[in-house]
C-alpha positions as CSV (number, residue, x, y, z in Angstrom):
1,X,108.5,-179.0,6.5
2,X,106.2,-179.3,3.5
3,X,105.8,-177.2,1.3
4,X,103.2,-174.5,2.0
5,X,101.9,-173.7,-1.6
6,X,101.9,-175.8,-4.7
7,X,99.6,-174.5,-7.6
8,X,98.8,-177.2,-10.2
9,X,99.6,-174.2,-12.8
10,X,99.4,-170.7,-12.8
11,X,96.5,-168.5,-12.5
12,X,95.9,-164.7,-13.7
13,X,97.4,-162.1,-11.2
14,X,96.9,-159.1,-13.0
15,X,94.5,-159.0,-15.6
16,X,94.7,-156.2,-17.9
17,X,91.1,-155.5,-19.5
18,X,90.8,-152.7,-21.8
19,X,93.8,-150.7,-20.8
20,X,92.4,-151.3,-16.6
21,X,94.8,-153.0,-14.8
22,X,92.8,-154.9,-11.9
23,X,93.9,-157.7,-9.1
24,X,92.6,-160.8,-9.4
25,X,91.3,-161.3,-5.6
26,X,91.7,-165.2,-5.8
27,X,95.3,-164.6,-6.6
28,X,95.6,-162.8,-3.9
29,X,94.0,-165.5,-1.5
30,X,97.1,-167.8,-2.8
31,X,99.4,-165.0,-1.1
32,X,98.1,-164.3,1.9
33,X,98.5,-168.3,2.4
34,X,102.3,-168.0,1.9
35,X,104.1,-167.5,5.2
36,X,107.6,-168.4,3.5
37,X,110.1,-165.5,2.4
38,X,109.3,-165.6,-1.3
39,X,112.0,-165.4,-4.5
40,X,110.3,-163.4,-7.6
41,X,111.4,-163.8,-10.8
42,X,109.1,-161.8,-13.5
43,X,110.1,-161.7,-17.4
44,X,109.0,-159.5,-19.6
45,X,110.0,-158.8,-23.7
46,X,108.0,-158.8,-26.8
47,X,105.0,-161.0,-27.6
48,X,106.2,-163.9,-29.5
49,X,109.3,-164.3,-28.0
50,X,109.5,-167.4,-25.8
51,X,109.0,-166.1,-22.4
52,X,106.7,-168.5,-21.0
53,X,108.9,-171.4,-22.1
54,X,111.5,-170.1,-19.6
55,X,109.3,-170.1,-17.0
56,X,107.5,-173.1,-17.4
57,X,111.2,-174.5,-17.1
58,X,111.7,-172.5,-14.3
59,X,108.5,-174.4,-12.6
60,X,109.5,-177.6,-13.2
61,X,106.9,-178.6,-15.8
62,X,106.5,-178.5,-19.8
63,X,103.7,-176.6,-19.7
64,X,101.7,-173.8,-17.6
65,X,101.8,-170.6,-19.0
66,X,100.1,-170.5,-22.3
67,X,103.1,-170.7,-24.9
68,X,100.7,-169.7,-28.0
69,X,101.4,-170.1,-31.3
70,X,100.4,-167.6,-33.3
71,X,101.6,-164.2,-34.2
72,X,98.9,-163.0,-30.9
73,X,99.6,-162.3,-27.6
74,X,98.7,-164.8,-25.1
75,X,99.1,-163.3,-22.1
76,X,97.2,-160.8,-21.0
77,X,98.4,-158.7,-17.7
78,X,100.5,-160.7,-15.2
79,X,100.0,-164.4,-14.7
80,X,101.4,-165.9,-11.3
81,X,102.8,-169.1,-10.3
82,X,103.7,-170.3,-7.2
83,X,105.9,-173.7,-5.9
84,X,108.7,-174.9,-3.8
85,X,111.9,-173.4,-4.4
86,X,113.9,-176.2,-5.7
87,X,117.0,-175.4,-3.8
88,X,116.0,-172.9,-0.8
89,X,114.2,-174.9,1.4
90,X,111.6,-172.8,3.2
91,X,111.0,-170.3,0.4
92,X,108.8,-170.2,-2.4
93,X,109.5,-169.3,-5.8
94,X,107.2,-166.6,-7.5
95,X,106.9,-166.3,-11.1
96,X,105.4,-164.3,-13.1
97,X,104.7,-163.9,-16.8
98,X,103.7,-160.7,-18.4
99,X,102.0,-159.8,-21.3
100,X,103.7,-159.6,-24.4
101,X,104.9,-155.8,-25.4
102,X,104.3,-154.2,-28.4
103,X,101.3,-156.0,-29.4
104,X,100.1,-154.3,-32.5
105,X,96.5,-155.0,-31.1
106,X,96.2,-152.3,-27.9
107,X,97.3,-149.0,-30.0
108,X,99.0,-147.7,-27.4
109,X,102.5,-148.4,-25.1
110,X,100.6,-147.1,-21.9
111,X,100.0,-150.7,-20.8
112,X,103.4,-152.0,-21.7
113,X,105.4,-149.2,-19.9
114,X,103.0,-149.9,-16.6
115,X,103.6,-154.0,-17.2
116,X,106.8,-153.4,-17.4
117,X,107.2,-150.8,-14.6
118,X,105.4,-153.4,-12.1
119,X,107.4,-156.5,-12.8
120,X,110.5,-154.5,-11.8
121,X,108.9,-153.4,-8.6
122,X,107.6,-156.5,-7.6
123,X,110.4,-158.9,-8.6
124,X,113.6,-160.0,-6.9
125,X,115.0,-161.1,-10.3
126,X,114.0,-159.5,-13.9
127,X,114.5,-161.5,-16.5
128,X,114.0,-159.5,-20.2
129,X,113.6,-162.0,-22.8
130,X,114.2,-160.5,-26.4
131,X,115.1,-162.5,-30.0
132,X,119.0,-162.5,-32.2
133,X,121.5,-160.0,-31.0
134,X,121.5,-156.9,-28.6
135,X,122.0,-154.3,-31.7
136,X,120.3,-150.9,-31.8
137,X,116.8,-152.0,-32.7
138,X,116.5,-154.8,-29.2
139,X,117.6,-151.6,-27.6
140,X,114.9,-149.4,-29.0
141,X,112.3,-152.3,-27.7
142,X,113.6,-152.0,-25.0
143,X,113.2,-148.3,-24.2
144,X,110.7,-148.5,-21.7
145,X,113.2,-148.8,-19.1
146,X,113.9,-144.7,-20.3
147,X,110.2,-144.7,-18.9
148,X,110.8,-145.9,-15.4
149,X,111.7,-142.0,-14.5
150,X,108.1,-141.1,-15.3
151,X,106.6,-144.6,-14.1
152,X,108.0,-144.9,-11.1
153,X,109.6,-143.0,-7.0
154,X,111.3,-144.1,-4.6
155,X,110.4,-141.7,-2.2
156,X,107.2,-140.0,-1.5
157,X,107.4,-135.7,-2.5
158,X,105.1,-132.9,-2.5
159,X,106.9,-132.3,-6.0
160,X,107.4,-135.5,-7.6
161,X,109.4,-133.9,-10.5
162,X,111.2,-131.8,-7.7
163,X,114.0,-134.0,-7.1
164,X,113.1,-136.8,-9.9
165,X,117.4,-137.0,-10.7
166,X,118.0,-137.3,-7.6
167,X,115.0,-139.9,-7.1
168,X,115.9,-142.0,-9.9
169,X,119.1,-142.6,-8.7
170,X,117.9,-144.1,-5.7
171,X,116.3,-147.1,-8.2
172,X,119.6,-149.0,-7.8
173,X,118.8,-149.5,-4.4
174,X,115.9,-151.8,-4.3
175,X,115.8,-152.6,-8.4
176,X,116.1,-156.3,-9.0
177,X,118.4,-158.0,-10.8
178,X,118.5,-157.6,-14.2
179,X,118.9,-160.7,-16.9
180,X,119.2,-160.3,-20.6
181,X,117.9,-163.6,-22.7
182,X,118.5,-163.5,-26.1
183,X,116.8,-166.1,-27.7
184,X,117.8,-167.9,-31.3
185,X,121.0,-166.0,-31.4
186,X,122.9,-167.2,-34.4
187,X,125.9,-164.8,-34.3
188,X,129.6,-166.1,-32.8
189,X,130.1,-164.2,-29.5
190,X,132.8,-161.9,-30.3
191,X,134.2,-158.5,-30.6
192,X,137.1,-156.8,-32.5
193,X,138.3,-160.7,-33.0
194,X,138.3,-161.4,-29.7
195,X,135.9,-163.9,-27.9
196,X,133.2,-163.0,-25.6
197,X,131.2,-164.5,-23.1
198,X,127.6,-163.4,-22.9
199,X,128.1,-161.7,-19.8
200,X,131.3,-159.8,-21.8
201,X,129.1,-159.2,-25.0
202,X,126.4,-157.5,-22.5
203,X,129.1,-155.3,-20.9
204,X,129.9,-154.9,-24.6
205,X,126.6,-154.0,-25.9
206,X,125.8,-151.9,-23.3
207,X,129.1,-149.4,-23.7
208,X,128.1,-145.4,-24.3
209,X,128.7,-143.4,-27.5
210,X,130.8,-140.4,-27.1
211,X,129.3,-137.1,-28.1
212,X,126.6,-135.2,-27.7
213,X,124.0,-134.8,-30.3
214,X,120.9,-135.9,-30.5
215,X,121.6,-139.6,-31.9
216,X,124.2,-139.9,-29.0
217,X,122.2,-139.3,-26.6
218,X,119.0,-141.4,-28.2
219,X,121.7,-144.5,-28.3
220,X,123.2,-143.8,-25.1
221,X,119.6,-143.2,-22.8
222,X,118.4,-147.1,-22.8
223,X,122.1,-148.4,-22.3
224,X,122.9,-146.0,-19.4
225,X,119.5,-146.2,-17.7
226,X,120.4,-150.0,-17.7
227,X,123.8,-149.8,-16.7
228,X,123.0,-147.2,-13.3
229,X,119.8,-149.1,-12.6
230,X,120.9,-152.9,-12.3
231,X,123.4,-152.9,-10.1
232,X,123.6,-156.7,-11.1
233,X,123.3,-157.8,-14.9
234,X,123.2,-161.1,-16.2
235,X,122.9,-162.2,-19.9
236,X,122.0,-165.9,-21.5
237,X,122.0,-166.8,-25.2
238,X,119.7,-169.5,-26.4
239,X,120.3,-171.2,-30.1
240,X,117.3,-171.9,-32.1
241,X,115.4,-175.2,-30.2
242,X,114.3,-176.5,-33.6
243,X,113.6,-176.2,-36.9
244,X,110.7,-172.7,-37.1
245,X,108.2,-175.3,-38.5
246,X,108.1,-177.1,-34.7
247,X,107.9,-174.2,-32.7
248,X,104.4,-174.8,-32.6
249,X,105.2,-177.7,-31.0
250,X,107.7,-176.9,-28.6
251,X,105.9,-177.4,-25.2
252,X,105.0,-181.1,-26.4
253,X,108.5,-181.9,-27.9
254,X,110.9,-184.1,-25.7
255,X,114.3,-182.6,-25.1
256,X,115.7,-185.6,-27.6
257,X,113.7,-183.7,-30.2
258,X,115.2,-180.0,-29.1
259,X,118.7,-179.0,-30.1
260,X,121.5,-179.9,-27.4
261,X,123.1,-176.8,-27.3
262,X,119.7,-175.5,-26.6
263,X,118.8,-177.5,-23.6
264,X,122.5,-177.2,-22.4
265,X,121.7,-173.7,-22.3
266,X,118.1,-173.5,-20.8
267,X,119.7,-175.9,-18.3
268,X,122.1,-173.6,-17.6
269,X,119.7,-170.4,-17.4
270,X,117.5,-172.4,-15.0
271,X,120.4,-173.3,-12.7
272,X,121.5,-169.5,-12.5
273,X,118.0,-168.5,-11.5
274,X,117.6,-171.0,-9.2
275,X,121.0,-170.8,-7.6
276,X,121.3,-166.8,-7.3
277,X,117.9,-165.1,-7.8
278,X,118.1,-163.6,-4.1
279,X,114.7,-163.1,-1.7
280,X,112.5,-160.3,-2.0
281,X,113.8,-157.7,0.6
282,X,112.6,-153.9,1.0
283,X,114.4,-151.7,1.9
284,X,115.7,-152.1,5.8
285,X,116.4,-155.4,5.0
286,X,112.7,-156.4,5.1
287,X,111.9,-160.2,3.6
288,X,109.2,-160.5,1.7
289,X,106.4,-163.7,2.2
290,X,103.2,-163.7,0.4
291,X,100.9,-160.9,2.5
292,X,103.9,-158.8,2.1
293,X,103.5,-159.3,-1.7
294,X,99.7,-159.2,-1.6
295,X,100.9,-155.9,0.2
296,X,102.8,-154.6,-2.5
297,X,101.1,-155.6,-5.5
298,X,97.9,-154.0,-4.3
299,X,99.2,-150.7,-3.1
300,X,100.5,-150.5,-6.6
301,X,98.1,-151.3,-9.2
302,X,95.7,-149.0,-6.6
303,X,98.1,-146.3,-7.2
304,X,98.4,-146.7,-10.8
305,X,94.4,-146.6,-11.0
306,X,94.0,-143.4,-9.2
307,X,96.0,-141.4,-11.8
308,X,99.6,-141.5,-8.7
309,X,103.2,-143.0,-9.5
310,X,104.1,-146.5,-7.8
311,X,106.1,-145.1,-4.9
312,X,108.3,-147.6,-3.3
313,X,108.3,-145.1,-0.1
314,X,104.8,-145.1,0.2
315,X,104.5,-149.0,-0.7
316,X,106.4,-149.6,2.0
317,X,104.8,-147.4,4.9
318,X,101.6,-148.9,3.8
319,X,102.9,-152.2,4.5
320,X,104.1,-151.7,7.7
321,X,100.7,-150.1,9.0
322,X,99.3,-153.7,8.4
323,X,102.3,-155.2,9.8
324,X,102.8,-153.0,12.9
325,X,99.0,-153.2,13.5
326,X,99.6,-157.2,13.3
327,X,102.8,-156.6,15.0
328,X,100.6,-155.0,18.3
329,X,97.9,-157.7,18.1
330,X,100.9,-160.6,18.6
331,X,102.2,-158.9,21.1
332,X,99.4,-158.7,23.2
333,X,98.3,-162.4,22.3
334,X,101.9,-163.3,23.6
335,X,101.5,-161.6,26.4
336,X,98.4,-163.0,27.8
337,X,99.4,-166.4,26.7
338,X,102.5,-166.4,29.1
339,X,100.0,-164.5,31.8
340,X,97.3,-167.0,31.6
341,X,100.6,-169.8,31.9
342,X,102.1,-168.6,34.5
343,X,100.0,-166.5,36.8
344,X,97.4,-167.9,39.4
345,X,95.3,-165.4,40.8
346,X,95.3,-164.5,43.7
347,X,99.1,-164.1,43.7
348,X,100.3,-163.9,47.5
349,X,101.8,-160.6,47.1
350,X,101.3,-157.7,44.5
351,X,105.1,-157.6,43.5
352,X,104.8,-161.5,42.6
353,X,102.3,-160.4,40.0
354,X,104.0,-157.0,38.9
355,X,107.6,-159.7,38.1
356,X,105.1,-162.3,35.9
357,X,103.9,-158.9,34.2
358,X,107.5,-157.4,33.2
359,X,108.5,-161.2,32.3
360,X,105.9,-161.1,30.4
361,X,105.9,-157.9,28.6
362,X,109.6,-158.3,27.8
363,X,108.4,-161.0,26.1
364,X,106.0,-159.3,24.4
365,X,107.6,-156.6,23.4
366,X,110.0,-158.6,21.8
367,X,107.6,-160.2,19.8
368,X,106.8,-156.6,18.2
369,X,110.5,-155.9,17.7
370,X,110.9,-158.8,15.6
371,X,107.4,-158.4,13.6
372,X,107.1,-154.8,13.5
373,X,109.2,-151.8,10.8
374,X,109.2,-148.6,9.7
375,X,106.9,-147.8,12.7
376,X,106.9,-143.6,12.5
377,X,107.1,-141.7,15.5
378,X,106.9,-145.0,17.2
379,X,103.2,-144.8,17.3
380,X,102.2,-148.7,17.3
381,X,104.8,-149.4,20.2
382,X,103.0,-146.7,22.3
383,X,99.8,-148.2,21.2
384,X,101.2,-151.6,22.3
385,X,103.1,-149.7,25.4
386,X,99.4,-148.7,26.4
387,X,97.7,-151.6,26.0
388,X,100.1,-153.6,27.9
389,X,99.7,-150.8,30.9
390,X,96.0,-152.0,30.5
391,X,96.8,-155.2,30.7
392,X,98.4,-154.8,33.7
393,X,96.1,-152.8,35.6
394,X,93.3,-155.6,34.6
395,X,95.3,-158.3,36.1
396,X,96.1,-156.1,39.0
397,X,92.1,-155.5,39.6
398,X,91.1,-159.4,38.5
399,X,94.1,-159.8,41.7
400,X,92.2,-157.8,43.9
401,X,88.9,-159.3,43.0
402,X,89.9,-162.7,43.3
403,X,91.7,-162.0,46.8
404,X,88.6,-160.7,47.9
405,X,86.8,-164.1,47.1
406,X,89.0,-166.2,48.5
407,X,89.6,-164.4,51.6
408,X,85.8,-163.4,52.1
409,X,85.0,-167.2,51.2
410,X,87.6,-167.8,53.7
411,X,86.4,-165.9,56.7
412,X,83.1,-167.8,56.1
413,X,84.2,-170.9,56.7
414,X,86.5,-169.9,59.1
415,X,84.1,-167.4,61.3
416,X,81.0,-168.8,60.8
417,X,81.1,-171.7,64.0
418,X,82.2,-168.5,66.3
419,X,79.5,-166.6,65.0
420,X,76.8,-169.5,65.7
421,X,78.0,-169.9,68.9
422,X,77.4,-165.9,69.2
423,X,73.6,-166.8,68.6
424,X,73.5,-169.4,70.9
425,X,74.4,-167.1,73.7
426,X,77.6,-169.2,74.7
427,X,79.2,-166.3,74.9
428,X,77.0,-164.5,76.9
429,X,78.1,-165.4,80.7
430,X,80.1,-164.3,82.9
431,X,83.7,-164.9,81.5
432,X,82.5,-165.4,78.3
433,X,84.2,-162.1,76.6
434,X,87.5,-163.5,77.4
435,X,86.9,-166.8,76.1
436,X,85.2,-165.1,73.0
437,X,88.8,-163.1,72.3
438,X,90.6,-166.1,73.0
439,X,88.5,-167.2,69.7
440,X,88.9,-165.2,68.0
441,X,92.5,-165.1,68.3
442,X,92.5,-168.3,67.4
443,X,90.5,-167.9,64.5
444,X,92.2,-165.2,63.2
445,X,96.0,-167.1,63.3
446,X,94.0,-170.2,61.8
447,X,93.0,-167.5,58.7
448,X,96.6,-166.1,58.7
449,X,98.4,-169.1,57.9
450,X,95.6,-170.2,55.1
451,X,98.2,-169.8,52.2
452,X,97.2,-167.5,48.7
453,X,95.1,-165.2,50.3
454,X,96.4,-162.6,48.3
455,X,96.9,-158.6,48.2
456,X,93.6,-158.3,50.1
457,X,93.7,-160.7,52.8
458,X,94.2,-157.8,55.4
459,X,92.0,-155.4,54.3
460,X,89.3,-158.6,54.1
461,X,89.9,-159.3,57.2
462,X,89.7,-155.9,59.4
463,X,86.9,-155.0,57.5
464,X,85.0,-158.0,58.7
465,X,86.2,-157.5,62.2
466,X,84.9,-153.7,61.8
467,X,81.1,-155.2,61.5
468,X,81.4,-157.5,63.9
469,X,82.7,-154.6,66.6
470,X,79.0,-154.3,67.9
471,X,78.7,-157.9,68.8
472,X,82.0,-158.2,70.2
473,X,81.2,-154.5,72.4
474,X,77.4,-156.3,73.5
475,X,79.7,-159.5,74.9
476,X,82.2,-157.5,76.7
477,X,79.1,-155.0,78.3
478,X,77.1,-158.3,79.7
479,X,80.2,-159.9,81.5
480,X,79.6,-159.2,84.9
481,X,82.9,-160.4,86.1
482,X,84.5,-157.6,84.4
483,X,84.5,-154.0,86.3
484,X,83.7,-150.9,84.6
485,X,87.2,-150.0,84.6
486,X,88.2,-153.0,82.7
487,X,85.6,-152.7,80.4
488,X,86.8,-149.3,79.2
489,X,90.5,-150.4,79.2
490,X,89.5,-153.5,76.8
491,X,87.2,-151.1,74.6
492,X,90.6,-148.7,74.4
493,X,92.9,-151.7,73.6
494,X,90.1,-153.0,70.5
495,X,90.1,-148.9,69.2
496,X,94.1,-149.1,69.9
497,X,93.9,-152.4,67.6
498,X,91.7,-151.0,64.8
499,X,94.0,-147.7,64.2
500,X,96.9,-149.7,64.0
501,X,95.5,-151.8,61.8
502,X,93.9,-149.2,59.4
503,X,97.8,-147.2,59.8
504,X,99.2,-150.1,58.5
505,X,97.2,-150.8,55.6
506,X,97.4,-147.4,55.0
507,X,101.0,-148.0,54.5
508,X,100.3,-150.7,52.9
509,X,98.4,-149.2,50.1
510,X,101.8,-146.6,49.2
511,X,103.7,-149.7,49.8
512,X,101.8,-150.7,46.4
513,X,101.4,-147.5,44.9
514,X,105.1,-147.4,45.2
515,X,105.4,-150.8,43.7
516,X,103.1,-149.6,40.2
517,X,105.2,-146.6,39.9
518,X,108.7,-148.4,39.8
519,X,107.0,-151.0,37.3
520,X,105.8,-148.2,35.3
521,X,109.6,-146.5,35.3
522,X,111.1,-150.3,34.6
523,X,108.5,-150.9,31.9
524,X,109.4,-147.6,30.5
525,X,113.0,-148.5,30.5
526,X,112.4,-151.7,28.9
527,X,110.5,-150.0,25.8
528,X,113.3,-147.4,25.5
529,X,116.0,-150.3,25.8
530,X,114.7,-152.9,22.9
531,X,113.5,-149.5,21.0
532,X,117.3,-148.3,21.1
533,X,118.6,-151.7,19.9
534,X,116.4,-152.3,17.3
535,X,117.1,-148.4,16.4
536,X,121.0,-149.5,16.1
537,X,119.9,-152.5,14.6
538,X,117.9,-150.6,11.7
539,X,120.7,-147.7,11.4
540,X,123.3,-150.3,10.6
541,X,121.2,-151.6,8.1
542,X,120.4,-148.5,6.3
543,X,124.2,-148.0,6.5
544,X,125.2,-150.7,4.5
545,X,122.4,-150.3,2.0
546,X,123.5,-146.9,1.5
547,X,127.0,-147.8,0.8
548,X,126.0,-150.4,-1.6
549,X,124.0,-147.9,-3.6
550,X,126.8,-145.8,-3.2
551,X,129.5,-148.1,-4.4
552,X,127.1,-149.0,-6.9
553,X,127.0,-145.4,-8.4
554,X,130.6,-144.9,-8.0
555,X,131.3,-147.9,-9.5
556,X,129.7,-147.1,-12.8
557,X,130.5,-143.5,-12.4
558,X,134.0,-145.0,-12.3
559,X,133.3,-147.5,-15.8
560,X,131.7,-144.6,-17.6
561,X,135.0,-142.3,-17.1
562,X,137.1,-145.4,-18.0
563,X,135.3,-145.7,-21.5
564,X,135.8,-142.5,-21.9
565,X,139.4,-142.5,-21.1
566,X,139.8,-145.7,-23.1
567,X,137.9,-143.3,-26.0
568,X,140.0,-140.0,-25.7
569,X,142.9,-142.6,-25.6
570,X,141.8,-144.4,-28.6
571,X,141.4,-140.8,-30.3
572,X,144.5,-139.7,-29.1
573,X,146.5,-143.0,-30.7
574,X,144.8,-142.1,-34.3
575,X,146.0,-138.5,-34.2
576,X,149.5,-139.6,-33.4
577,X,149.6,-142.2,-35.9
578,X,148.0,-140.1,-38.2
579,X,151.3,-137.5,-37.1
580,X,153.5,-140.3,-37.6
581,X,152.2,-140.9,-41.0
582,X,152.1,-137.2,-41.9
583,X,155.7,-136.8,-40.7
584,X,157.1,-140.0,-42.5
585,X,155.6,-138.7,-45.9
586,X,157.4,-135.4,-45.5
587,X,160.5,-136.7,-44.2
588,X,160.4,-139.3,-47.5
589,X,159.7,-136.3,-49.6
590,X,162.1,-134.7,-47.6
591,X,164.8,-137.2,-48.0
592,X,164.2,-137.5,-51.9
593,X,164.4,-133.9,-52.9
594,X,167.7,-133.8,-50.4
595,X,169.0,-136.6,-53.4
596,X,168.0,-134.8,-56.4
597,X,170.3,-132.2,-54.9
């Protein structure tokens, strides 16, 4: 299949005009297009830094987002660009580029912590992009990830500051992956003499202080916020491409002209991205395509406007009202697709329409499953449930309705020579009421086996026999070869005929009143069947998210009370050495008075 998006470059997503962040609404036409589950990779860092480069790599082409070359930022707000996924067929790759932080022109870091709080919600991969080493001034750039507390919930509170530990520590669990670039580092990768890879030197770098004073805590706060909200972390180092005097020039050099190491590297960064940058998912598994994301980036920057905190919770449940609504409406479309297939009205019985209905809702129902989430109280599947009664009932009327036609059209065709030859008095003789019954008898077999008359092709009929009972009565009263006697015996025998007739569509009818109540009981069951799988489905889900945020904690709950074993061991080493010491001088002293002795 080809491709469904392929912008020729990127185009503004989120512009940021004097400190208003607004959606660009033509952007948002581009996502609603994209019906693929979607990889997002956002990067963020300071302005000047090389971060469109990488993403212009990351598109495939040397150019795209504006590079700059000047000590201004370039970007302004978030900048989108959509294309193929080069290795996951049937996705698209998302990326967006962010507005430089810490430009000395907006004042303020009210912007930047927002920027920065966004491309973490919206991106499957976040990719922070900073220049030489990770020493303690990169981490005090990089301190609005100690803002995300304040910028950001992941569940929806009358008290947002209520539970906000408790909140926070819930980011792991739909945070992105994290990746660390660090661009013309000049420095061999190593530690206490020992060589380090860059994924080592992060783990390095990003090791706690013991102690607590103020400085501790200052140094510790942007390493630790890092360390429990990545669960994944990732770091690249990139030499210098050329010489500072071509920077200008990157986007137009050839990679002859670059460094080798560098476009080794860059390679390499690319490859990882591509390779391991996982789908966009919510939480309950939920893939994200572009309405989703058009979803999600509106609900947020809405939020933000209005004064609230991003909440992932509420994010979500305002998704799914779109979604479930959807969900409903392609569930009733699939439903009287398959109806208008496979049903022909008038169906012979009622039960042969009530088993295309339960096909079909099955069906239907199934279609909501599949498209629907998060649906509360299960409100949309008893909207769906009730429309789909409706449904039914309609068909069951149209039924009626078109039985009525055809057997009343039938009966005309059928009737109408008998009822001429009323007129023309053939009947009207002596003898002529018995030949009149005898055609009727036959008229009436030659309606009965006319096939597809439907639910109403008794009631049809007796009530066309029931206006036609003064005619037939006139015949019988002007044969003269019948007695008086006879007469009143045949009028008994018609009323006899009539009540039975009118018993046994009364049974009929609670026949199929019977019949709509055991559908209603079996269409019942169905909804509670596919809700309770899908129930199981979604609990086993949420299961295993919450044991990966949970290992997740544990796990660095687990490395933070190694480092500080590995520090109260370190400690502990120095004070017996510094014993050892202390006790070898004395003993020497010891040893040399013993000799002056």
């Amino acid at each position: 299949m080809a491709p469904e998006i392929n912008l020729p470059g990127p185009m503004s997503l989120i512009d940021n005009t004097k400190g208003q962040l607004v959606v660009n609404p033509e952007a948002l036409k581009i996502l609603s297009a994209i019906t693929q589950p979607v990889v997002v990779v956002a990067i963020v860092g300071l302005y000047r830094t090389g971060k469109s480069y990488l993403m212009n790599k990351l598109a495939g082409k040397k150019n795209g987002f504006s590079l700059g070359s000047t000590v201004k930022s370039h970007t302004k707000g978030i900048w989108m660009w959509c294309v193929p996924h080069p290795k996951k067929p049937e996705h698209t790759l998302v990326l967006l580029d962010t507005e430089g932080l810490g430009d000395i022109e907006k004042g303020d870091n009210e912007n930047d912590s927002w920027i920065f709080a966004l491309a973490i919600l919206l991106s499957s991969t976040f990719v922070y992009n900073s220049m030489g080493t990770i020493n303690q001034q990169a981490m005090d750039q990089l301190y609005y990830v100690t803002e995300l507390t304040h910028r950001i919930r992941s569940k929806s509170s009358p008290d947002e500051n209520e539970n906000e530990v408790e909140d926070s520590a819930d980011f792991v669990s739909f945070f992105p992956d994290f990746v660390w670039t660090l661009r013309d580092f000049s420095l061999d990768l190593e530690a206490d003499g020992q060589p380090l890879t860059p994924d080592e030197y992060l783990t390095y770098s990003l090791k706690l202080k013991k102690g607590t004073s103020q400085k501790d805590e200052t140094f510790n706060l942007p390493r630790l916020c890092i360390r429990k909200f990545f669960p994944k972390k990732k770091c690249f180092v990139f030499d210098r491409p050329v010489h500072r005097r071509k920077l200008a020039q990157l986007e137009k050099l050839q990679d002859e002209e670059l460094d080798p190491e560098f476009v080794q590297q860059v390679a390499d960064f690319c490859s990882y991205i591509f390779s391991n940058s996982k789908t966009k998912t919510l939480s309950g598994g939920i893939q994200v395509n572009g309405p989703r994301l058009e979803s999600l980036v509106l609900t947020y920057v809405n939020a933000i406007s209005s004064g609230d905190l991003p909440c992932m919770e509420n994010a979500v449940l305002a998704l799914a009202q779109i979604e479930n609504s959807a969900a409903v409406e392609k569930a009733i479309a699939h439903y009287e697709q398959q109806m208008g297939q496979k049903v022909q009205l008038p169906t012979e019985s009622l039960q042969e329409l009530l088993d295309l209905h339960r096909v079909s809702e099955r069906e239907a129902t199934e279609v909501f499953m599949k498209n629907s989430f998060k649906d509360v109280d299960h409100l949309f599947q008893k909207k769906l449930a009730a429309q789909l009664d409706k449904k039914r009932d309609d068909f069951c009327k149209q039924n009626q309705e078109a039985s009525s036609d055809r057997c009343s059209g039938l009966l005309q065709v059928i009737f109408s020579p008998l009822e001429e030859e009323v007129k023309a008095g053939i009947y009207s003789k002596p003898g002529g009421y018995r030949l009149f019954v005898q055609k009727l008898q036959d008229l009436k077999k030659k309606y009965y086996e006319e096939p597809r008359k439907g639910t109403q092709a008794e009631e049809i009929l007796q009530t066309y026999l029931k206006s036609k009972e003064s005619m037939t009565d006139a015949i019988l009263q002007t044969d003269q070869t019948l007695t008086e006697k006879e007469k009143e015996i045949e009028v008994e025998r018609v009323k006899a005929e009539s009540a039975q007739a009118s018993a046994e569509m009364v049974e009929e009818m609670q026949i199929k009143y019977q019949q709509m109540m055991e559908e209603k009981e079996k269409s019942y069951q169905e909804h509670v069947k596919q809700l309770t799988e899908k129930m199981e489905r979604e609990r086993a889900q949420l299961l295993e998210e919450q044991e990966k945020t949970l290992t997740s904690k544990l796990q660095e709950q687990a490395r933070v009370l190694k480092e500080r074993c590995q520090g109260e061991s370190t400690q502990l080493q120095n004070e017996i050495q510094k014993l050892q010491k202390t006790l070898k001088k004395k003993t020497k002293r010891y040893m040399s008075h013993k000799l002056k002795i």
